[in-house]
N, CA, C, O and CB atoms as a CASP TS submission, in Angstrom:
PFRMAT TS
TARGET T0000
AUTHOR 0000-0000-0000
METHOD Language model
MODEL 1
PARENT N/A
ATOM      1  N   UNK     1       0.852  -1.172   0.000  1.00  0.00           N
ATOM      2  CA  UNK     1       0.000   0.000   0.000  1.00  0.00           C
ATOM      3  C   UNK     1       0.895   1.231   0.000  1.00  0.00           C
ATOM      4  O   UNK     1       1.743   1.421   0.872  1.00  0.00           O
ATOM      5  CB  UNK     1      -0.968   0.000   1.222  1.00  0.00           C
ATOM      6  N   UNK     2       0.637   2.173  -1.158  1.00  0.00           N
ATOM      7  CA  UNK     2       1.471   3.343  -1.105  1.00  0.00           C
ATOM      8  C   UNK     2       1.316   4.590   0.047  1.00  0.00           C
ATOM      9  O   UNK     2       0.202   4.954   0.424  1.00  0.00           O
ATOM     10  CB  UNK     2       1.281   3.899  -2.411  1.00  0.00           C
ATOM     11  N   UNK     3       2.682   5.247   0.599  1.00  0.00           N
ATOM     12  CA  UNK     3       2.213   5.972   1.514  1.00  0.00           C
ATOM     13  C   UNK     3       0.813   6.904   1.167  1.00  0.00           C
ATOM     14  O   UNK     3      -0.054   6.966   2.039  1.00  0.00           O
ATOM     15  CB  UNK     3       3.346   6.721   1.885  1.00  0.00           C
ATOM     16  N   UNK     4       0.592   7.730  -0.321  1.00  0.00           N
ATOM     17  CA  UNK     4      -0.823   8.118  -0.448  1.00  0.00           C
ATOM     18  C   UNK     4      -1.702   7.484  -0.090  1.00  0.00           C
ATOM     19  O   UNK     4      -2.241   7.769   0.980  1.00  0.00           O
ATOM     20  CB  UNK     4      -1.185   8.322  -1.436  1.00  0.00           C
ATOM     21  N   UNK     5      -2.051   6.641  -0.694  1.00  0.00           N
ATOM     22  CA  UNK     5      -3.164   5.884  -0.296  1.00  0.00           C
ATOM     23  C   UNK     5      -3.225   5.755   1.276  1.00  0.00           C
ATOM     24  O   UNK     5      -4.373   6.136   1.501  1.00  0.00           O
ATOM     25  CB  UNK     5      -3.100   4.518  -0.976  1.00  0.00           C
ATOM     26  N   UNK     6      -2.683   5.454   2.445  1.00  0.00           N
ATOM     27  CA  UNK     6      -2.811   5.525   3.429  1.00  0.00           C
ATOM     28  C   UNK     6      -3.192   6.668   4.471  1.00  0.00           C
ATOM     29  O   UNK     6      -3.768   6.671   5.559  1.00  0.00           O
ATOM     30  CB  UNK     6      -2.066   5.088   3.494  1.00  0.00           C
ATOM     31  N   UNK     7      -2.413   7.980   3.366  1.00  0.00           N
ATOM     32  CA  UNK     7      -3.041   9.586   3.859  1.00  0.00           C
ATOM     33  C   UNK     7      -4.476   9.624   3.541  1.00  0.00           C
ATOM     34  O   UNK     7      -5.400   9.997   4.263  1.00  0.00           O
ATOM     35  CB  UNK     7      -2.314  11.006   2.981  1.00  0.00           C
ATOM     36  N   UNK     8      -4.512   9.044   1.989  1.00  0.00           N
ATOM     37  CA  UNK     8      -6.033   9.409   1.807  1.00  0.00           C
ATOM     38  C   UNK     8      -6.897   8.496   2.632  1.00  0.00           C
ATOM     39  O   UNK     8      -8.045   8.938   2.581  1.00  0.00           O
ATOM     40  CB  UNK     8      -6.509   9.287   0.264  1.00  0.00           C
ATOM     41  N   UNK     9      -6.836   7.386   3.388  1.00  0.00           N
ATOM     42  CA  UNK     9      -7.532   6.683   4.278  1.00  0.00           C
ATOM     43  C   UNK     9      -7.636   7.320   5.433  1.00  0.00           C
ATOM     44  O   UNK     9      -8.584   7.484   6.201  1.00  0.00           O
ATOM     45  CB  UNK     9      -7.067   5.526   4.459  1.00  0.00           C
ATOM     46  N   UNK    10      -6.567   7.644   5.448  1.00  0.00           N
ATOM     47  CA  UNK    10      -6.382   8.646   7.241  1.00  0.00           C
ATOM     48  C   UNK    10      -7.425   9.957   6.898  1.00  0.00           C
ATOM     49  O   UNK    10      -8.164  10.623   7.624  1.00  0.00           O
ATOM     50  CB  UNK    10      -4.143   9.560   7.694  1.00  0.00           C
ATOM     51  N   UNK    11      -7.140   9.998   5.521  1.00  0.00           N
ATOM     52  CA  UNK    11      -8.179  11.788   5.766  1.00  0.00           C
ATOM     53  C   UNK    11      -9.263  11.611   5.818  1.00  0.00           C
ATOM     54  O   UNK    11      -9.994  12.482   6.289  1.00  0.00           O
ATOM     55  CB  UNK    11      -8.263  13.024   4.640  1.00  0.00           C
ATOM     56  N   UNK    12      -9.692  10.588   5.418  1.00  0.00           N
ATOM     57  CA  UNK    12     -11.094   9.853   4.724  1.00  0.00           C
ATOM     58  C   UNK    12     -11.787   9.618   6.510  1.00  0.00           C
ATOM     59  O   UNK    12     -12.907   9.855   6.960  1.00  0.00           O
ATOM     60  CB  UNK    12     -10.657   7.824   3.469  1.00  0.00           C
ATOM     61  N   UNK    13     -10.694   9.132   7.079  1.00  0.00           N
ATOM     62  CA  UNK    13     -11.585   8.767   8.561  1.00  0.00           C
ATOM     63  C   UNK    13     -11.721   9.599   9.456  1.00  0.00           C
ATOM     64  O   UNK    13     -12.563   9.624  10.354  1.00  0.00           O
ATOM     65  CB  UNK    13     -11.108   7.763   9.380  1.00  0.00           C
ATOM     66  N   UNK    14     -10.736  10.437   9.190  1.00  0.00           N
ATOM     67  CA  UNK    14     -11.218  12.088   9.915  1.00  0.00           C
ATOM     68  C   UNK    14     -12.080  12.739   9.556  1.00  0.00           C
ATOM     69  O   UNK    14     -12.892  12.982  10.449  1.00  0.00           O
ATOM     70  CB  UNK    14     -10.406  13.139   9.874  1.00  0.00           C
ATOM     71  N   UNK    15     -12.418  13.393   8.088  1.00  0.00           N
ATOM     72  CA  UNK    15     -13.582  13.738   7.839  1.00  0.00           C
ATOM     73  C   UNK    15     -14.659  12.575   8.170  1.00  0.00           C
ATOM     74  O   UNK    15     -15.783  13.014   7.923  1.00  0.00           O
ATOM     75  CB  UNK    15     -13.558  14.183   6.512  1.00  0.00           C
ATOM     76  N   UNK    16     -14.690  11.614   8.511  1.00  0.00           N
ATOM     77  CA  UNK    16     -15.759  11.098   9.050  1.00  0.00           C
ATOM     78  C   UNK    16     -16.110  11.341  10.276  1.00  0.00           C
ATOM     79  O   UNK    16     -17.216  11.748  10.631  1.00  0.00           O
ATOM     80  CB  UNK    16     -15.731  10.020   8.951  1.00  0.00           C
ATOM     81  N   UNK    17     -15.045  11.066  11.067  1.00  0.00           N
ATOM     82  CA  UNK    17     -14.835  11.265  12.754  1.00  0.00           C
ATOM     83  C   UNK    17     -15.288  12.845  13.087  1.00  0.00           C
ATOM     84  O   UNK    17     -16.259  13.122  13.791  1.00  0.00           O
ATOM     85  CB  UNK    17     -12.956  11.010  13.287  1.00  0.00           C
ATOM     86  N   UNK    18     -14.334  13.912  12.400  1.00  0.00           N
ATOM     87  CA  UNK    18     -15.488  15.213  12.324  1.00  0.00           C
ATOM     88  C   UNK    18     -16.934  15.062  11.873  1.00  0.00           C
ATOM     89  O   UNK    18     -17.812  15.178  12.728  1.00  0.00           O
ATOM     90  CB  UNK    18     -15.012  16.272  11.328  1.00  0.00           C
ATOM     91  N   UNK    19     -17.204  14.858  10.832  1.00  0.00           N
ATOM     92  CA  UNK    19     -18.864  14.901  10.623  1.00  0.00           C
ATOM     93  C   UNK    19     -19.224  13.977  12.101  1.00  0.00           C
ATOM     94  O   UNK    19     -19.425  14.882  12.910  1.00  0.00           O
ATOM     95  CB  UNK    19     -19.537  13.951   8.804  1.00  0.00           C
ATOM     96  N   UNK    20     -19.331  13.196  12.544  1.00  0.00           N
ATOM     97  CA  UNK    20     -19.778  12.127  13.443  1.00  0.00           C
ATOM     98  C   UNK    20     -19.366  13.669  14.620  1.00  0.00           C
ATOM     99  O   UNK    20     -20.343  13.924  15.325  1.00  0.00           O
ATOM    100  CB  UNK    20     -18.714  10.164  13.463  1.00  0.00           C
ATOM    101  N   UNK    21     -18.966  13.982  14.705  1.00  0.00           N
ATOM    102  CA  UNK    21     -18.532  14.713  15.891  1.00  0.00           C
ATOM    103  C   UNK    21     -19.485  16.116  15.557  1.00  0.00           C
ATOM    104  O   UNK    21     -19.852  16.869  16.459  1.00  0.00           O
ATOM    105  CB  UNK    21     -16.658  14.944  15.985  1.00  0.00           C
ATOM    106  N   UNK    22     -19.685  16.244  14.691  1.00  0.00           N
ATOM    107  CA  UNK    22     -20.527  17.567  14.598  1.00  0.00           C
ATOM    108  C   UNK    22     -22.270  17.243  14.841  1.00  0.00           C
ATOM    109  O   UNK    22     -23.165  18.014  15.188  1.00  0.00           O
ATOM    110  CB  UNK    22     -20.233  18.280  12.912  1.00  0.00           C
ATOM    111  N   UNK    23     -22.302  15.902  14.529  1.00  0.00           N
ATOM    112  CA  UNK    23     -23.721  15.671  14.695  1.00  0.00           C
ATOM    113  C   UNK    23     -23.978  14.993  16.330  1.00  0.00           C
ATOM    114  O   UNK    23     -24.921  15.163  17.103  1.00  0.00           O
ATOM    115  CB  UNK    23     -24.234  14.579  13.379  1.00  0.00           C
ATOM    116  N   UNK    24     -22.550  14.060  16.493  1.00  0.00           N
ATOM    117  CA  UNK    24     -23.073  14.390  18.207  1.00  0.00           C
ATOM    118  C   UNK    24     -23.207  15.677  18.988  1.00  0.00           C
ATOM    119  O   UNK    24     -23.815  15.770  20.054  1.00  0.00           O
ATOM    120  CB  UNK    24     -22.161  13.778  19.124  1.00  0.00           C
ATOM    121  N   UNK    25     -22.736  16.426  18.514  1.00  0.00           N
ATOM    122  CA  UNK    25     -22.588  18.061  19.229  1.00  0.00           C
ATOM    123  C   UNK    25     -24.009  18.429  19.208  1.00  0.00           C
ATOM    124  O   UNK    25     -24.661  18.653  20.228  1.00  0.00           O
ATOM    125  CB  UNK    25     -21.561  19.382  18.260  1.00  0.00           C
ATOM    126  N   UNK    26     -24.591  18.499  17.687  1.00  0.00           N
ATOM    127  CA  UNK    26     -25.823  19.088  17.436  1.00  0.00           C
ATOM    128  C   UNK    26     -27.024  17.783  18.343  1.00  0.00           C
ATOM    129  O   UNK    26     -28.159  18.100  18.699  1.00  0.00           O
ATOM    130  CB  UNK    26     -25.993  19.301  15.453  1.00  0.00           C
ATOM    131  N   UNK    27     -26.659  16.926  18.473  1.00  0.00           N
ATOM    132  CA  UNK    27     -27.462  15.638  19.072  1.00  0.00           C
ATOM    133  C   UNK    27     -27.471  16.058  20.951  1.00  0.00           C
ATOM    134  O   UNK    27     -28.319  15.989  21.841  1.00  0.00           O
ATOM    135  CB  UNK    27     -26.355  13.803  18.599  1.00  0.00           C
ATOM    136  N   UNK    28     -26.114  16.471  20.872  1.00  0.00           N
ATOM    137  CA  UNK    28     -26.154  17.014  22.518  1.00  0.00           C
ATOM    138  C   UNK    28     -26.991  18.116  22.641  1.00  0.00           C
ATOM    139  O   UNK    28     -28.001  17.893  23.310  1.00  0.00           O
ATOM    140  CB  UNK    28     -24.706  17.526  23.149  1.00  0.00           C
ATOM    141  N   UNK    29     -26.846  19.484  22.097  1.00  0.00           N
ATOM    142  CA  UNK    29     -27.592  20.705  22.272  1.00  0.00           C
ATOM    143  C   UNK    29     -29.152  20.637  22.446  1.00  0.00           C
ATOM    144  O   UNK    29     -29.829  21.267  23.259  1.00  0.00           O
ATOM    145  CB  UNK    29     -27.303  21.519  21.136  1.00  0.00           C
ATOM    146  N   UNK    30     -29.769  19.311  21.066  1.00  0.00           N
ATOM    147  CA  UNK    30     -31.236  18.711  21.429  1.00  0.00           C
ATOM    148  C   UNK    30     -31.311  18.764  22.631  1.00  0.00           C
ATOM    149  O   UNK    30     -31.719  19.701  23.319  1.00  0.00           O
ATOM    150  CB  UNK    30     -31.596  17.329  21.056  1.00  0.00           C
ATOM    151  N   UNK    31     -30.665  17.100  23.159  1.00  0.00           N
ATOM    152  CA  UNK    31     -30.959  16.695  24.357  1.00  0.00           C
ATOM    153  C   UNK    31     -31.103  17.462  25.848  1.00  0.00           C
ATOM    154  O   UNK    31     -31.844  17.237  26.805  1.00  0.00           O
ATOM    155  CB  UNK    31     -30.161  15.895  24.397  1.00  0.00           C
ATOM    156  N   UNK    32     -29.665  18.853  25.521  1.00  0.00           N
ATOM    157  CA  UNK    32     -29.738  19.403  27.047  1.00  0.00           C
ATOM    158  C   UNK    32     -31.082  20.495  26.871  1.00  0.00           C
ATOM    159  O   UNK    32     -31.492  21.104  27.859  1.00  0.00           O
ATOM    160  CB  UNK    32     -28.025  20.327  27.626  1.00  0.00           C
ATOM    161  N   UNK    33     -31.950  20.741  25.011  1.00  0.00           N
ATOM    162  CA  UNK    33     -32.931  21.843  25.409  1.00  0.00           C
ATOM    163  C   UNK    33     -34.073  20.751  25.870  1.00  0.00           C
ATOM    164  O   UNK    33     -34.748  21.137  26.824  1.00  0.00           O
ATOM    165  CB  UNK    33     -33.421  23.061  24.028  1.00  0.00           C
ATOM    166  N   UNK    34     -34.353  19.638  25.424  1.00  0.00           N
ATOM    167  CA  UNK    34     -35.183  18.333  26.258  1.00  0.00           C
ATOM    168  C   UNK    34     -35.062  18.381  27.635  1.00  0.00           C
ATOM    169  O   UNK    34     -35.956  18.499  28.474  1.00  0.00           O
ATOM    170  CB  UNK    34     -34.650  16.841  25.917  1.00  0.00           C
ATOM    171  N   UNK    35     -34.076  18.294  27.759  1.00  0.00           N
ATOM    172  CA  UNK    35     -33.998  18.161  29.335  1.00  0.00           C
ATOM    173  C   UNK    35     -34.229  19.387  30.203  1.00  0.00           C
ATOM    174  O   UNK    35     -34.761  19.232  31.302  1.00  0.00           O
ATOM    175  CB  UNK    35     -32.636  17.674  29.722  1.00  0.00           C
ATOM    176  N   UNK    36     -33.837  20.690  29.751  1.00  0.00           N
ATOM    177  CA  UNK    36     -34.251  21.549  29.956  1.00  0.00           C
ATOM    178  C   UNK    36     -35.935  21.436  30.099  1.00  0.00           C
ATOM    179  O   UNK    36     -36.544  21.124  31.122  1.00  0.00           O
ATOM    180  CB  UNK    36     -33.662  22.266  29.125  1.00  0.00           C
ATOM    181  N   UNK    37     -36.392  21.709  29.052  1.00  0.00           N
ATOM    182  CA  UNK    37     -37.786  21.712  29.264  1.00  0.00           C
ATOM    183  C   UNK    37     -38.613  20.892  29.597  1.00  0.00           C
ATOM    184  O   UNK    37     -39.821  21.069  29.437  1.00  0.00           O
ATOM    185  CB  UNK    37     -38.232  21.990  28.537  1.00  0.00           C
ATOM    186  N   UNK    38     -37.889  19.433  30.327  1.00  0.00           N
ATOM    187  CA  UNK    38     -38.841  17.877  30.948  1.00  0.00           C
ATOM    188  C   UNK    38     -38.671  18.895  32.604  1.00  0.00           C
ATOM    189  O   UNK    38     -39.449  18.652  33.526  1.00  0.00           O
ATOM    190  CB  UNK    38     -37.604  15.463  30.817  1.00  0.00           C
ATOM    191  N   UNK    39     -37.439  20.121  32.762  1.00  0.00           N
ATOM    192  CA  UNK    39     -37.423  20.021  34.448  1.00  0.00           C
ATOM    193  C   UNK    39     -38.480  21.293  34.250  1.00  0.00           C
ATOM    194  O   UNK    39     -39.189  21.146  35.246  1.00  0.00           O
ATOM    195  CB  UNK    39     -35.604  20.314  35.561  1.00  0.00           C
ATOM    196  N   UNK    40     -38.876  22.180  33.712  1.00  0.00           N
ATOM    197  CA  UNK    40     -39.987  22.968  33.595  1.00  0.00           C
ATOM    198  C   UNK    40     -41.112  22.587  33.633  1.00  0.00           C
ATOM    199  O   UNK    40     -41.992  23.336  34.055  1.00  0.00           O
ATOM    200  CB  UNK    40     -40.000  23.520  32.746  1.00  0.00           C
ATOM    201  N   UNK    41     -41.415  21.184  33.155  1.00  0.00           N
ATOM    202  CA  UNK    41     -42.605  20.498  33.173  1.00  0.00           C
ATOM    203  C   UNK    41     -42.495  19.907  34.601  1.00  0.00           C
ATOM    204  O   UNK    41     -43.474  20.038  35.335  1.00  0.00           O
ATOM    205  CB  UNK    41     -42.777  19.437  31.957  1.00  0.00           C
ATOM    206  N   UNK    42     -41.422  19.286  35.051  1.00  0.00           N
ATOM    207  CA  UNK    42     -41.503  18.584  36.365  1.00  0.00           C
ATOM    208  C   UNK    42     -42.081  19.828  36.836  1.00  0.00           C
ATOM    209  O   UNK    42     -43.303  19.720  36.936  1.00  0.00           O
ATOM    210  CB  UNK    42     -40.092  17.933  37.153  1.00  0.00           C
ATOM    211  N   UNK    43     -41.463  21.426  37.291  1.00  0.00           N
ATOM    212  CA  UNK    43     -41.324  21.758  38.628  1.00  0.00           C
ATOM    213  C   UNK    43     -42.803  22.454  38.385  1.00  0.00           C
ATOM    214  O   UNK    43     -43.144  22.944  39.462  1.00  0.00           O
ATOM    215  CB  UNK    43     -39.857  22.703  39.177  1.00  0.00           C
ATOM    216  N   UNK    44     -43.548  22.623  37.636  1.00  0.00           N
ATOM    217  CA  UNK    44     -44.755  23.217  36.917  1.00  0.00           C
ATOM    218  C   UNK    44     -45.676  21.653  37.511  1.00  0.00           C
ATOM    219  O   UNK    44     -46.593  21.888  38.298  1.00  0.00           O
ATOM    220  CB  UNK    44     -44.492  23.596  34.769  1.00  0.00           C
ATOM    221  N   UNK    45     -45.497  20.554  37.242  1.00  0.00           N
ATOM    222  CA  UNK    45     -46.396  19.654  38.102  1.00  0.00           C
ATOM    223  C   UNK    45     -46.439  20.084  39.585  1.00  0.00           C
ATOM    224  O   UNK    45     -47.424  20.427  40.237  1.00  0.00           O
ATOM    225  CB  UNK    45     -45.890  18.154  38.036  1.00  0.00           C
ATOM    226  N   UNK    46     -45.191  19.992  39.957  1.00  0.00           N
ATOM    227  CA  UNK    46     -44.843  19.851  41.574  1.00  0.00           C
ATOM    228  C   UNK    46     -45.484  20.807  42.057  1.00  0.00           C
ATOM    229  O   UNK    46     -46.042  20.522  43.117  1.00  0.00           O
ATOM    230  CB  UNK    46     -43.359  19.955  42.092  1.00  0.00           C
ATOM    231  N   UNK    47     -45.665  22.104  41.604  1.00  0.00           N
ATOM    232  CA  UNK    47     -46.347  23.724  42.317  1.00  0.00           C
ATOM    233  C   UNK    47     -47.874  23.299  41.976  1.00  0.00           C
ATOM    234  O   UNK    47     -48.642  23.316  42.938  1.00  0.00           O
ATOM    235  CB  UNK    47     -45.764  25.644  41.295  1.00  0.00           C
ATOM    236  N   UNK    48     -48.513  22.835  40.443  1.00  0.00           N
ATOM    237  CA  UNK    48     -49.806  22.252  40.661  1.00  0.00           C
ATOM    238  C   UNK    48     -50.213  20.960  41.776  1.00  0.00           C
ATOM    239  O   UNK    48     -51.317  21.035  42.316  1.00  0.00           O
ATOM    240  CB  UNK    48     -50.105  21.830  39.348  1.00  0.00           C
ATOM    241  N   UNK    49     -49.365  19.855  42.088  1.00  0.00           N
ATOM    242  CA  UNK    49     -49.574  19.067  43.072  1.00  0.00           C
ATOM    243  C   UNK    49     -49.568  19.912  44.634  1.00  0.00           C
ATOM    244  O   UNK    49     -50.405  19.793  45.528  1.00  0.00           O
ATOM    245  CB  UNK    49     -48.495  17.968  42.886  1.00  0.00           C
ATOM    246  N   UNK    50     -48.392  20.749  44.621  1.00  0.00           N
ATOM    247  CA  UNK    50     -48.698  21.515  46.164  1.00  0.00           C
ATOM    248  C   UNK    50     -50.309  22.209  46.146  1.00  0.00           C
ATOM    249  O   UNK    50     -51.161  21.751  46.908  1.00  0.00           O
ATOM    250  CB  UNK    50     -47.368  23.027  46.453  1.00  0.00           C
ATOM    251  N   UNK    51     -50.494  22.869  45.601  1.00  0.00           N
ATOM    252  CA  UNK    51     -51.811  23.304  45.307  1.00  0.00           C
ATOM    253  C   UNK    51     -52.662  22.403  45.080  1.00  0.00           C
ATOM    254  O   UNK    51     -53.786  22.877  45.250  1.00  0.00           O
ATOM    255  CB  UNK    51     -51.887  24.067  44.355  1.00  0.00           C
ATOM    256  N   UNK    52     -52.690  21.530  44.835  1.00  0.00           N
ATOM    257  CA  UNK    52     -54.027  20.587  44.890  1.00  0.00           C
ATOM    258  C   UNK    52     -53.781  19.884  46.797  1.00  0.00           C
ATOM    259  O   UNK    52     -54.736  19.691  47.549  1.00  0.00           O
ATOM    260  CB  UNK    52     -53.896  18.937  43.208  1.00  0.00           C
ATOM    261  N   UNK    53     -52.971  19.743  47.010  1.00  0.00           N
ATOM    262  CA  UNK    53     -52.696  19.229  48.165  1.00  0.00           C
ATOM    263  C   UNK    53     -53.138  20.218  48.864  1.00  0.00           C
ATOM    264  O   UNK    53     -54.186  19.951  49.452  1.00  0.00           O
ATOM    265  CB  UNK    53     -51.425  18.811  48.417  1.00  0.00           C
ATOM    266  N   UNK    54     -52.670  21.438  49.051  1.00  0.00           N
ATOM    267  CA  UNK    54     -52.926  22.607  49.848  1.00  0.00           C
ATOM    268  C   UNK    54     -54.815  22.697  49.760  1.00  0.00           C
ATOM    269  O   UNK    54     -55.521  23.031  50.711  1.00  0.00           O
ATOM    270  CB  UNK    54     -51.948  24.113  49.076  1.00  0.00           C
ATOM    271  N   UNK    55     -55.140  22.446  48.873  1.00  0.00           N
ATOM    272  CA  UNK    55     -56.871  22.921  48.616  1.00  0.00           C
ATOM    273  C   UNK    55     -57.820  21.769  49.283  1.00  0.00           C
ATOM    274  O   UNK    55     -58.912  21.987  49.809  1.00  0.00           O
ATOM    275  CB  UNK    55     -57.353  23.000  46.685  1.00  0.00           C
ATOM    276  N   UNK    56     -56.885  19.912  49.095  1.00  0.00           N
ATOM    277  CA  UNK    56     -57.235  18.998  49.652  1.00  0.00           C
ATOM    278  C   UNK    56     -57.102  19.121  50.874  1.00  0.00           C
ATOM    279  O   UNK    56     -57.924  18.372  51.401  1.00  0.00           O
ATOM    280  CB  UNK    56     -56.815  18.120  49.263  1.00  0.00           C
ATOM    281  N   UNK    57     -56.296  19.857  51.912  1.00  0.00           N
ATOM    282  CA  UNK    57     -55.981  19.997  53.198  1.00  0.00           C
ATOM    283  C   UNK    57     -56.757  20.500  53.712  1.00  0.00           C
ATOM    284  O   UNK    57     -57.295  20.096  54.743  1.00  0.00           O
ATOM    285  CB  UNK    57     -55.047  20.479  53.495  1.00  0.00           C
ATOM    286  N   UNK    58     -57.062  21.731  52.990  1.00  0.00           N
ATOM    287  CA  UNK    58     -58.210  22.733  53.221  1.00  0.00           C
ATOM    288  C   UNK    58     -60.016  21.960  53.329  1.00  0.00           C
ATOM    289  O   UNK    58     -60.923  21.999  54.160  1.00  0.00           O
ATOM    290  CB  UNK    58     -58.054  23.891  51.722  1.00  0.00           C
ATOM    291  N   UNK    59     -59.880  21.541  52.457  1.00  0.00           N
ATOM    292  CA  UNK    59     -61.245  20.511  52.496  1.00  0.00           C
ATOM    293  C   UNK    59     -61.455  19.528  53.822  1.00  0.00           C
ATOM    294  O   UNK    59     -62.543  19.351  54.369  1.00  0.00           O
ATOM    295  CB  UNK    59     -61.134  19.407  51.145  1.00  0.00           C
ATOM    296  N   UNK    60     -60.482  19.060  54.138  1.00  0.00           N
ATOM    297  CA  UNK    60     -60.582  17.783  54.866  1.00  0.00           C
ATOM    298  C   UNK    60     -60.449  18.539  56.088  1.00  0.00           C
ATOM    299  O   UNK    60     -60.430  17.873  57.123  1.00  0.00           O
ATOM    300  CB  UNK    60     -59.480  16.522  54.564  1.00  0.00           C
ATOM    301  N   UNK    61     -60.350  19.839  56.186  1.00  0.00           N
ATOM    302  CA  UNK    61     -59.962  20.722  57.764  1.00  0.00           C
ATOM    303  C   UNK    61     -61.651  21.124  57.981  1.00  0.00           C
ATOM    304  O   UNK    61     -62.133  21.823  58.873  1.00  0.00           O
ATOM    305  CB  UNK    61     -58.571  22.608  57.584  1.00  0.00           C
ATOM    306  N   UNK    62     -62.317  20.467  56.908  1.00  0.00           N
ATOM    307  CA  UNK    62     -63.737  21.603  57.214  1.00  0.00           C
ATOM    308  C   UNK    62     -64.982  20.259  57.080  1.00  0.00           C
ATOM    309  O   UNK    62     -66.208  20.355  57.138  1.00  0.00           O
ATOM    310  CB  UNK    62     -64.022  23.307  55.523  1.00  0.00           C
ATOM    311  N   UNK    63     -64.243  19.213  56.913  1.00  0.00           N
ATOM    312  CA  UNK    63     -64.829  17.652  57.388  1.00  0.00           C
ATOM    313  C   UNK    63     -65.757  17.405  58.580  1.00  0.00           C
ATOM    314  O   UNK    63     -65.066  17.716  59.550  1.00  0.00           O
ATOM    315  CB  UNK    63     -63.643  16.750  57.774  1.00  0.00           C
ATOM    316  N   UNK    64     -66.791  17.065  58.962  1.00  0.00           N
ATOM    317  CA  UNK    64     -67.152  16.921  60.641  1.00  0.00           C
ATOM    318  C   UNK    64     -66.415  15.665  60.688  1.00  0.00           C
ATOM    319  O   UNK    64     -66.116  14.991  59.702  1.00  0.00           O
ATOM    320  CB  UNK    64     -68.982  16.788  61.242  1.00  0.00           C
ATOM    321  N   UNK    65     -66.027  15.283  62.419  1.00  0.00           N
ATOM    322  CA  UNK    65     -65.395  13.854  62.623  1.00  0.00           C
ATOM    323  C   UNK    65     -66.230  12.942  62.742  1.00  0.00           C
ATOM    324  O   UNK    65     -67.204  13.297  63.405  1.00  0.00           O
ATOM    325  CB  UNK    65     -64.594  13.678  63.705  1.00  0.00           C
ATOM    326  N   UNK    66     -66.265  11.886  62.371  1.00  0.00           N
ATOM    327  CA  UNK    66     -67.582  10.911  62.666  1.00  0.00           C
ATOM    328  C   UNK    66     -67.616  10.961  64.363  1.00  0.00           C
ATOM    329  O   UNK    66     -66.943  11.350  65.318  1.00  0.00           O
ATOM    330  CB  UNK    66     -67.338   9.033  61.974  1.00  0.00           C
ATOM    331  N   UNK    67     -68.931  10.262  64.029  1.00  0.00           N
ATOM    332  CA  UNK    67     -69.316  10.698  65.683  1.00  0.00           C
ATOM    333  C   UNK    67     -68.385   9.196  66.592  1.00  0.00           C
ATOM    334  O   UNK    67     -68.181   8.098  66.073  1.00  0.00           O
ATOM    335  CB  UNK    67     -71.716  10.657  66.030  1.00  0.00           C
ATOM    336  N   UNK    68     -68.074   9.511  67.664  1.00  0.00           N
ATOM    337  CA  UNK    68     -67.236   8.609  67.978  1.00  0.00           C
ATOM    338  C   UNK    68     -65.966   8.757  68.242  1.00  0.00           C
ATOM    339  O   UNK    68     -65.390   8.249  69.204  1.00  0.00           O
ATOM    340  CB  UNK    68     -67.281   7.914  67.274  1.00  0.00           C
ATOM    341  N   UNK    69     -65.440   9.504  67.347  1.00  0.00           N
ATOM    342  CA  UNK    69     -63.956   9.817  66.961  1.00  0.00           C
ATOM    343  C   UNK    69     -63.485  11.252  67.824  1.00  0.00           C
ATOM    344  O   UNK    69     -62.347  11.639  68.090  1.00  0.00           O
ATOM    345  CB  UNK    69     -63.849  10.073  65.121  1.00  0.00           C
ATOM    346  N   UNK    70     -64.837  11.884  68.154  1.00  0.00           N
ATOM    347  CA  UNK    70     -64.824  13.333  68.910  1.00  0.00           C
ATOM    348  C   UNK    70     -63.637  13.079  69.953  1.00  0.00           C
ATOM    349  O   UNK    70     -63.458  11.910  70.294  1.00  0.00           O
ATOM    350  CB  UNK    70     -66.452  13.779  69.779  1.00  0.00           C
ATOM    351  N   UNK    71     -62.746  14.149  70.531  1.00  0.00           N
ATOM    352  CA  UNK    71     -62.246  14.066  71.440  1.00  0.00           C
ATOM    353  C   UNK    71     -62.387  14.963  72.697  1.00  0.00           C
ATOM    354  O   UNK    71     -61.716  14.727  73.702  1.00  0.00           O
ATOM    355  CB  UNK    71     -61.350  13.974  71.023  1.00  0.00           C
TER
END
């Protein structure tokens, strides 16, 4: 195998290894705006669950106790 031919293999797998490297980059930037916006959705549940909890608390504070249970 002539030394060319072995440059042009070597260049051949770098421009691959770059392209492959530019699309994991662009594959990362997706993922961290995904993830970004799954913890906006989490913390947007969590403040609607406190609030439903908070309104359920409220309800069950205005409950009579069965009779029996009086102290």
């Amino acid at each position: 195998m002539s030394s060319q031919t072995q440059i042009d293999q070597i260049a051949d797998r770098v421009e691959r290894l770059l392209l492959r490297h530019a699309e994991l980059q662009l594959r990362n930037r997706e993922l961290e705006r995904e993830l970004e916006q799954l913890g906006q959705e989490r913390d947007a549940l969590r403040q609607r669950l406190q609030l439903a909890t908070g309104r359920l608390d409220a309800l069950l504070e205005q409950l009579p106790l069965p009779v029996g249970d009086e102290e």
